[in-house]
VEXDREN-2710 file (C-alpha; in Angstrom, 1 decimal):
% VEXDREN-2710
k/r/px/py/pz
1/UNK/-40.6/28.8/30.5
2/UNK/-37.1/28.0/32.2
3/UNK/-37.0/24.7/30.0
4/UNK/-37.8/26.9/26.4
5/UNK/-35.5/29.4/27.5
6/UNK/-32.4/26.7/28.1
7/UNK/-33.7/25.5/24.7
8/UNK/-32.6/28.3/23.0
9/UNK/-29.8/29.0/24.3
10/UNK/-28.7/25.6/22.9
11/UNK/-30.0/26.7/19.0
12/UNK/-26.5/26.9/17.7
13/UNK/-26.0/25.7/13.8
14/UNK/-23.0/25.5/11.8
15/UNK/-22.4/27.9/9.8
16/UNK/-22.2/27.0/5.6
17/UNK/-19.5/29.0/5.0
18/UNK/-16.9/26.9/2.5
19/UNK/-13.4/27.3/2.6
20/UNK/-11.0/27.5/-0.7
21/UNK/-11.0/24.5/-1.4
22/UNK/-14.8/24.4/-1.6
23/UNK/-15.1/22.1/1.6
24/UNK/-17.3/23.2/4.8
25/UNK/-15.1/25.4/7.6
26/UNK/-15.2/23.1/10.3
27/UNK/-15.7/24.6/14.1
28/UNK/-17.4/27.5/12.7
29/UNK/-21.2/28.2/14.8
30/UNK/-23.7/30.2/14.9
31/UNK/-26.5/31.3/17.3
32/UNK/-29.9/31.8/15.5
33/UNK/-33.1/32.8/16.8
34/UNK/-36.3/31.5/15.7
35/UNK/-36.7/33.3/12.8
36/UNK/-33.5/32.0/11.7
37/UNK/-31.8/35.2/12.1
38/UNK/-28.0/35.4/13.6
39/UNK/-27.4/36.7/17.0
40/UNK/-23.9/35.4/17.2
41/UNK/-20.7/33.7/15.8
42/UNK/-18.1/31.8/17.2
43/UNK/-15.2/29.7/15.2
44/UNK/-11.5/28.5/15.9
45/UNK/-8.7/30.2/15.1
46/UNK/-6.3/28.3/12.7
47/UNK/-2.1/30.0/12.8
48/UNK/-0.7/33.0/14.0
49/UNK/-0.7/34.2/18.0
50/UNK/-4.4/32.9/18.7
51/UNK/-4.2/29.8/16.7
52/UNK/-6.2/27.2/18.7
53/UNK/-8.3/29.6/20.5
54/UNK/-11.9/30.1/19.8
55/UNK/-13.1/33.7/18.8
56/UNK/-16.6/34.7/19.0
57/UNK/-18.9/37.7/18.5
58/UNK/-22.2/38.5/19.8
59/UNK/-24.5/40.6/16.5
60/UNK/-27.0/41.9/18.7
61/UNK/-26.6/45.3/20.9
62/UNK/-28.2/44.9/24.7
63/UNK/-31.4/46.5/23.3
64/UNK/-32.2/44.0/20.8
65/UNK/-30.9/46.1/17.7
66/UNK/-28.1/44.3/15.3
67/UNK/-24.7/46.0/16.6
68/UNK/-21.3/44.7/17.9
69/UNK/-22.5/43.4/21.1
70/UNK/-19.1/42.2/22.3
71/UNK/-16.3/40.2/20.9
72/UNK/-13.5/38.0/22.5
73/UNK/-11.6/34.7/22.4
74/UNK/-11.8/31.6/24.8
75/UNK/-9.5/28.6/25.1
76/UNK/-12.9/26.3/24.3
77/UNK/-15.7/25.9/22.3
78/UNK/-17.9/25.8/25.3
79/UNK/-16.1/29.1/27.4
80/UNK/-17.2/31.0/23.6
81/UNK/-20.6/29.3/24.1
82/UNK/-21.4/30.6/27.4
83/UNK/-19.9/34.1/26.7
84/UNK/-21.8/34.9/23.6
85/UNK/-25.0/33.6/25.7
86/UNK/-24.6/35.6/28.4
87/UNK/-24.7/39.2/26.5
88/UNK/-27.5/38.3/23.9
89/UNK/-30.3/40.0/25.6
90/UNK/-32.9/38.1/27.3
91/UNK/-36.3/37.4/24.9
92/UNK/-34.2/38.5/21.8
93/UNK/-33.7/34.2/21.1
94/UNK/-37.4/33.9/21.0
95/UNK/-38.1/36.2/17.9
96/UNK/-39.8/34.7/15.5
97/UNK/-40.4/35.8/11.6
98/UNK/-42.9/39.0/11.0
END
């Protein structure tokens, strides 16, 4: 159970979102659950004050509803990772479609 439960916490996609010029956003992520629904988001910042710094959002309230779950920046891909992780509530990653 351990190993499936590191497994998901790993099922992050990019996201398909295009920018202006009709090419992918690159660094842009998402954290999906088995049904393929969104629990989180995290992308890099490009200009202004917190250009360079990742800023992620977790979709999902602590009692598995969708709600603003928590939002932040980190100075890495990996420290927006773990954060958005950490407040998705446990079993919510394991959902699947019905």
């Amino acid at each position: 159970m351990l190993a499936l439960m590191s497994e998901m916490k790993r099922n992050w996609r990019r996201t398909s979102l295009t920018g202006a010029d009709g090419a992918p956003v690159p660094d842009d992520w998402s954290l999906l659950d088995l049904a393929g629904r969104p629990l989180a988001r995290l992308y890099l910042r490009q200009g202004g004050p917190q250009g360079g710094r990742w800023q992620w959002f977790v979709q999902i309230a602590s009692d598995g509803t969708p709600f603003n779950g928590g939002t932040g920046t980190a100075a890495t891909g990996r420290e927006a990772r773990e954060a958005c992780e950490a407040l998705v509530p446990p079993g919510v990653q394991e959902r699947r479609p019905g």
